[in-house]
N, C-alpha and C positions, 0 to 999 in steps of 0.2 A: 566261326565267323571272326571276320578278322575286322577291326572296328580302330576309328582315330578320332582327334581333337579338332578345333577348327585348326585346318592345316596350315596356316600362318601363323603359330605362336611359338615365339623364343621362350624358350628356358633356360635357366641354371639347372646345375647339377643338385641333386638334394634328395632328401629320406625324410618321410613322414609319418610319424604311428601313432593313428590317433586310436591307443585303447589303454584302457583306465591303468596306470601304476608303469607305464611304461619305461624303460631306459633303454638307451639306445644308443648300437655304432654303428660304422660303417666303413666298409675296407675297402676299396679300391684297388684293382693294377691297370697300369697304362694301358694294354692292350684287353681289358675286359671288359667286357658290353656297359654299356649306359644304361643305368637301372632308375626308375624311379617305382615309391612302394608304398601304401597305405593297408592298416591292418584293421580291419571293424567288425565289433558284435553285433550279433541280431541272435533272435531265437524264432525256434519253431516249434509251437505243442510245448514250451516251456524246458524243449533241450537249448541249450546254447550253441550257439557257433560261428565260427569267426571267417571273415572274406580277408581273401589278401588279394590286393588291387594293383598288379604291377603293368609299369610299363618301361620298352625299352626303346631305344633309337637303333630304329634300322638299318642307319649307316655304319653301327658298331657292329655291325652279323657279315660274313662272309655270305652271296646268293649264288646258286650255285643251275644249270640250266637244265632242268627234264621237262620231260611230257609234258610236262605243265604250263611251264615258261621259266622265268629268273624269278626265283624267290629263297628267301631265306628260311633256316630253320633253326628253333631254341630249345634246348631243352633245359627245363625249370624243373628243381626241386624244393621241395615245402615238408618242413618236418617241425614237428608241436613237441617237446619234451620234455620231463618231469625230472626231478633229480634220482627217480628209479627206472625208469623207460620211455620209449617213445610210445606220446597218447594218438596220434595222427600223422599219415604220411602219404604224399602225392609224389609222381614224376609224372610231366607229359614234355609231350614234343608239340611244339608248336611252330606250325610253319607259314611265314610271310603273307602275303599276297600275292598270287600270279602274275606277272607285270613282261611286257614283249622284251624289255630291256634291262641290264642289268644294272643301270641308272636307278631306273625306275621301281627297280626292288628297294634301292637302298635308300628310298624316301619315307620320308615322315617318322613315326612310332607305329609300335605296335602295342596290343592290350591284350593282357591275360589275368582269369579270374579265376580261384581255388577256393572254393566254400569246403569247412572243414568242422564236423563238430568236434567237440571239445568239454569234456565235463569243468565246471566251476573250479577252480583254484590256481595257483602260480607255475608258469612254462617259461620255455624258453623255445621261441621260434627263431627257427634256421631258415633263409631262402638262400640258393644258389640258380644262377641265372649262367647257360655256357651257348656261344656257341657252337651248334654238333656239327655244322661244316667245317671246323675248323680240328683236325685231328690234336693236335698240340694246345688248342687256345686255351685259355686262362678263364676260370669264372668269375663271376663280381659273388660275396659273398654277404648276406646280409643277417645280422642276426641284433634280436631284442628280447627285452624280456614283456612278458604279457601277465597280466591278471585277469582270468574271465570270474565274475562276481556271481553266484548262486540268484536264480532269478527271486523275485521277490515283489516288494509293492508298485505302484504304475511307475514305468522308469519308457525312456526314448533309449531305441538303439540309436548307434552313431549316425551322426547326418554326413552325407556325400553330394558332392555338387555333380548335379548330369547337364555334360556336356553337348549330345542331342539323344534324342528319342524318337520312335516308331512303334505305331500298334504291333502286339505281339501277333495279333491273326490266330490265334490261336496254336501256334507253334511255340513251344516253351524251350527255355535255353535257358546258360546262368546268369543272363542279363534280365532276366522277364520277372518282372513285379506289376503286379496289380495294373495288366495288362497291358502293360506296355515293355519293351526292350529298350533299356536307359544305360549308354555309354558313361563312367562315371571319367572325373576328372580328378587325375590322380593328384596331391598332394593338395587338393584345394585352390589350387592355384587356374585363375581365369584371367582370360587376355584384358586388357584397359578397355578394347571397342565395347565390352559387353555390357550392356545397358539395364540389364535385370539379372537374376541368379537363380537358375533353376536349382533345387535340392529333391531329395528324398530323403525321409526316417519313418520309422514304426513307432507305437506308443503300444506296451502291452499294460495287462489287465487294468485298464481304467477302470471295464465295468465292475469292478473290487469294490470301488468307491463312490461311483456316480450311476445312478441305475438309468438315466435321460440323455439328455442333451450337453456338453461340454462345451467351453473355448477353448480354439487355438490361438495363440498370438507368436507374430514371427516379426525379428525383426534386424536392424542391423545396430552394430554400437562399438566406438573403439575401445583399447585395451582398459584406458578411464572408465568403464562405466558410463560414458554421453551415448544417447540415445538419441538415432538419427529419425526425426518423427515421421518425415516424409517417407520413411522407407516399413512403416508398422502398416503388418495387415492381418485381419481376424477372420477366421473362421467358425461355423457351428459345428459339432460333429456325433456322431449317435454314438453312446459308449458302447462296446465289444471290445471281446479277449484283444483283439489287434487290431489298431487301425494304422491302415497305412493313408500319408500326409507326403502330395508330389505335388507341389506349389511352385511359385515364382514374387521376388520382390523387388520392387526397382530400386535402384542406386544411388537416388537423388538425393545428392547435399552431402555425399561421406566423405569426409577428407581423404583422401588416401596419401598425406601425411604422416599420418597414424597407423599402428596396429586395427585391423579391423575384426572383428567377432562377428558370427554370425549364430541368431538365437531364436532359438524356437521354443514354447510355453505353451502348455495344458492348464487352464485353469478350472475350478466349478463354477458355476453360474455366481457365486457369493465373494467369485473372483478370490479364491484360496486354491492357493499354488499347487496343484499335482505333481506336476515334474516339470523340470526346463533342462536343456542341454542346449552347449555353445561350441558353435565351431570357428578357428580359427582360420580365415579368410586372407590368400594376398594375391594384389591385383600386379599383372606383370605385362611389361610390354614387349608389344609387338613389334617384329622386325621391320613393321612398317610403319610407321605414327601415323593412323589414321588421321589423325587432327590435322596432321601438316602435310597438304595436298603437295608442297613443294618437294615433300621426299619421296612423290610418286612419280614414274615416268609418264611423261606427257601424253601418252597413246593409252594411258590409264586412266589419269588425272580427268582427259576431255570428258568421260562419262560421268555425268552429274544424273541423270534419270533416273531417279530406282526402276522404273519398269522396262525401259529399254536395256539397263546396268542387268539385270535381273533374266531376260531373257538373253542377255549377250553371255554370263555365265553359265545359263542351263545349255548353251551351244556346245558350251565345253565337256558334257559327258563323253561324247562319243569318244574322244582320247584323251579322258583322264584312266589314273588308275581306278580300282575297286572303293578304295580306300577316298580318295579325290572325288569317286562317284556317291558313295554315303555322305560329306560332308554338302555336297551337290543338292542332295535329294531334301537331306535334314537340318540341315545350318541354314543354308541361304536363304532357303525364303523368307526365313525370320529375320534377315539380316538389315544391317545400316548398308545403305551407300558406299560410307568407307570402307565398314568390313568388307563387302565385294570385292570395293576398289583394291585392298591388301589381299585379298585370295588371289585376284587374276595377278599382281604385281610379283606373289611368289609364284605363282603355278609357271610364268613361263621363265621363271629367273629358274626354276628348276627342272621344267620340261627343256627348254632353248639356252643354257649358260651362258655360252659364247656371244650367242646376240639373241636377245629375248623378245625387242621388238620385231627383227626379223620374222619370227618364228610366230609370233603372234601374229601380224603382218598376211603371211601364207596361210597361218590358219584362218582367218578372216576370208580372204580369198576363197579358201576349198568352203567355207560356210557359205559365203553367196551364188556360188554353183550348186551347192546344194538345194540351197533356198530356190535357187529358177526350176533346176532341173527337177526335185522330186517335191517340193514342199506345197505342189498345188494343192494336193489332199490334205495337209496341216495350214491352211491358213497362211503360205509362205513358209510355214518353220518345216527345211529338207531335214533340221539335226532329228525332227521327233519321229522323222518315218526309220524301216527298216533298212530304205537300202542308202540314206543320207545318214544313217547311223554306219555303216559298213563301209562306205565312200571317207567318212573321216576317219574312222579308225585305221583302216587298211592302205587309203587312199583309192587312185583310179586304177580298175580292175585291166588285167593286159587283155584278155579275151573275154568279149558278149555275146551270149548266143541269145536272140527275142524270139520269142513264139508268142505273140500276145491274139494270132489270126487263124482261123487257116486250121485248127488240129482239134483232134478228139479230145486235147485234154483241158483244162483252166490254164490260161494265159499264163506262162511262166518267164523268165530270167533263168541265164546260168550266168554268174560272175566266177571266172577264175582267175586266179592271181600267180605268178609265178614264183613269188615272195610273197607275204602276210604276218608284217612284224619280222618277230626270229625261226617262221618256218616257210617251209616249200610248197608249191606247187598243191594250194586252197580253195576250195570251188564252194560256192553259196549258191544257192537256190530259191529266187522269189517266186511268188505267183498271186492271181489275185481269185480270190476265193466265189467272190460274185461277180464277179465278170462285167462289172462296173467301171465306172471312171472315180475308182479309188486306191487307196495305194496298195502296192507291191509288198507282202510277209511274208519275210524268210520262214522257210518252209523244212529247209536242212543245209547242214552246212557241214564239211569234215573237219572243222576249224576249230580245236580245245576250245571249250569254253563258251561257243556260240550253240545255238540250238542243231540239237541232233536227233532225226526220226528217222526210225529204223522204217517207217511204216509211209516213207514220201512216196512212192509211187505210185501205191495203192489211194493214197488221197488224193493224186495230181490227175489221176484218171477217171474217178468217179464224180463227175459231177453235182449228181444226185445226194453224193455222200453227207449226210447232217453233224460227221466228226468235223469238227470246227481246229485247227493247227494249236490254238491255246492246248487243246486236250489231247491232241495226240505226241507233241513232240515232247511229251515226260513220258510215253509208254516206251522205253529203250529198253526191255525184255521181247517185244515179242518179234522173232527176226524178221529179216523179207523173204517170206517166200519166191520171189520171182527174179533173185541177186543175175546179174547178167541175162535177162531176158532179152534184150534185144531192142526191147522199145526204144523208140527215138530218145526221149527226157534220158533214158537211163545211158544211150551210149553217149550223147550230150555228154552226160555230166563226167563220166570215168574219162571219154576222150576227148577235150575241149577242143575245139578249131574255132 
């Protein structure tokens, strides 16, 4: 999984290591990726181990065009080592987001995560970050020195700020903590619009000391020591070997003048301090000042609604990236007005360069054709059907063939395209399952990346059939028996007129 920030946030350049004893450099060459990097303990079952949290700018990668579409690819190296060997060592290759354009590759960040154990004592961690498009290119080289501490009485692993989150479902990845998949944010560092501060940390063997009930207290406070009151909140908590602590604290009253800390506290009910750990916190601006409407473009600015704002941006999935689409699904809805207002102000200053209101403009247009043409079944909204999802991404198909009357099978669609994006000559297939006055689900399509059933004709003709399209178009094992039969849908679809 390829994972991002909210995608309107400028950065500096900069290195972060937040584990105990650290020192730290950082080499640079002109031509080598843009690195940013955070390094944190946790443990499991009482081994230790350390996460390195990096991320890079995807305009510093060479994207390169296959099967896939334009995307880049990194290969990262991670090495742990002692002053007699190496304790720990990783290489992966990690590749982009699939994106139609080669613009569109070289947007935003990317994120990669290397959980590594490590037994207790003094290392020295190596990262190297290369582009492997680039046959000659130059690495960014990172290297610090690290102490991992022998576990011991109740102590917090390091706190990390998440960026957005999703239930895991039950699908586990190195993002998945206590059932949820949490984007972190690397260096600490969060846009100005963010109005509260999501975190994650562990607190191990409390139950050592407290056989009951615990507090938590969380809170904000500058480099001083001032403790920001409005921003203190308490929790109960049942002691166990580990508890994990994914909260949130609003922002109100901190100067951001100052150095800011952010603090979290275990105490006993007699309010005797277990453990506390502090993390340092800096708030950075966005390329867009949400505060000041006047540095927004007027065709942005007009949207004052959050709910109209709100569903004006979920329009935007169908042609955003992958990356665009996660912050879509998990940022926004949580979001200010302004933040909106600063996603859509970057999204077409980097989808449309040239002219962004244009571009916006046309988009707006292909959404209200949408909205007449397929959105009767959503309430007016054409982005949330199938084939107004299809229509903006691709645009208007060159060739339709309707069978919605008249035949043995469920009403279907064929859309072909004689382009689609960066490839040729693309055919989709709708149809409608109950034969209702409801919408049209892509059924197959030969298009990377869109739904592909080996098994469409065999559903398209059984009526009867109780396999529902959710469940068959992940069965891509079991072939078709009946490849060039002859049936109408099937010569439709190979020979479009």
């Amino acid at each position: 999984m390829t994972l991002i920030h909210t995608c309107f946030q400028a950065r500096s350049l900069r290195l972060v290591g937040w584990v105990l004893g650290v020192t730290l450099s950082f080499q640079m060459t002109a031509q080598a990726p843009t690195v940013w990097c955070d390094v944190l303990n946790f443990q499991n079952n009482d081994i230790p181990f350390v996460e390195v949290h990096l991320e890079y700018e995807s305009a510093t990668m060479s994207a390169i065009l296959d099967s896939t579409g334009w995307r880049t690819k990194a290969e990262i190296q991670v090495i742990i080592e002692s002053d007699n060997e190496v304790v720990a060592f990783s290489k992966s290759e990690v590749y982009g987001v699939s994106d139609s354009t080669e613009a569109l590759a070289h947007y935003g960040t990317q994120f990669h995560l290397e959980r590594l154990n490590v037994p207790p004592g003094a290392y020295r961690l190596n990262v190297s970050v290369r582009d492997a498009h680039a046959t000659e290119g130059l690495a960014t080289e990172l290297e610090l020195n690290l102490v991992i501490q022998t576990p011991g009485p109740p102590q917090w692993s390091d706190l990390f700020l998440v960026g957005a989150y999703s239930p895991s479902n039950g699908e586990l990845s190195s993002l998945s903590r206590s059932g949820y998949d949490m984007l972190p944010l690397v260096g600490a560092n969060f846009s100005e619009n963010m109005q509260q501060l999501q975190f994650y940390t562990e607190l191990y063997h409390v139950d050592e000391v407290v056989d009951s009930l615990f507090l938590v207290s969380t809170w904000m406070e500058s480099s001083d020591g001032t403790v920001y009151s409005k921003t203190r909140r308490f929790y109960r908590k049942n002691a166990a070997p580990v508890v994990p602590v994914f909260t949130s604290i609003p922002l109100d009253g901190v100067n951001w003048s100052k150095s800011q800390r952010l603090v979290i506290q275990a105490a006993t009910r007699e309010n005797q301090i277990i453990a506390e750990k502090r993390l340092p916190v800096q708030r950075i601006a966005t390329e867009i000042a949400a505060s000041n409407a006047d540095a927004l473009p007027a065709y942005i600015a007009a949207f004052t609604d959050s709910l109209a704002l709100l569903q004006h941006v979920k329009d935007h999935h169908p042609t955003s990236s992958q990356s665009e689409q996660q912050t879509i699904d998990h940022f926004i809805p949580a979001a200010t007005v302004a933040q909106m207002q600063a996603f859509l102000a970057d999204f077409w200053e980097s989808h449309s360069p040239l002219n962004p209101e244009l571009g916006w403009r046309n988009y707006v247009t292909a959404v209200a054709y949408a909205d007449s043409v397929y959105g009767a079944c959503r309430n007016g909204h054409g982005a949330m059907t199938d084939m107004g999802y299809v229509y903006l991404r691709y645009g208007p198909p060159n060739t339709v063939v309707k069978r919605h009357n008249g035949t043995d099978y469920y009403p279907y669609e064929i859309w072909h395209y004689h382009r689609a994006a960066s490839f040729t000559n693309k055919r989709f297939l709708f149809f409608s399952p109950h034969m209702v006055a409801e919408c049209f689900v892509l059924l197959h399509s030969d298009m990377l990346g869109e739904v592909q059933n080996n098994d469409w004709l065999h559903v398209l003709r059984n009526r009867e059939n109780s396999l529902r399209v959710t469940e068959s178009q992940v069965n891509r094992l079991n072939p078709r028996r009946d490849t060039f039969s002859g049936e109408e849908p099937e010569d439709l679809f190979f020979n479009p007129r």
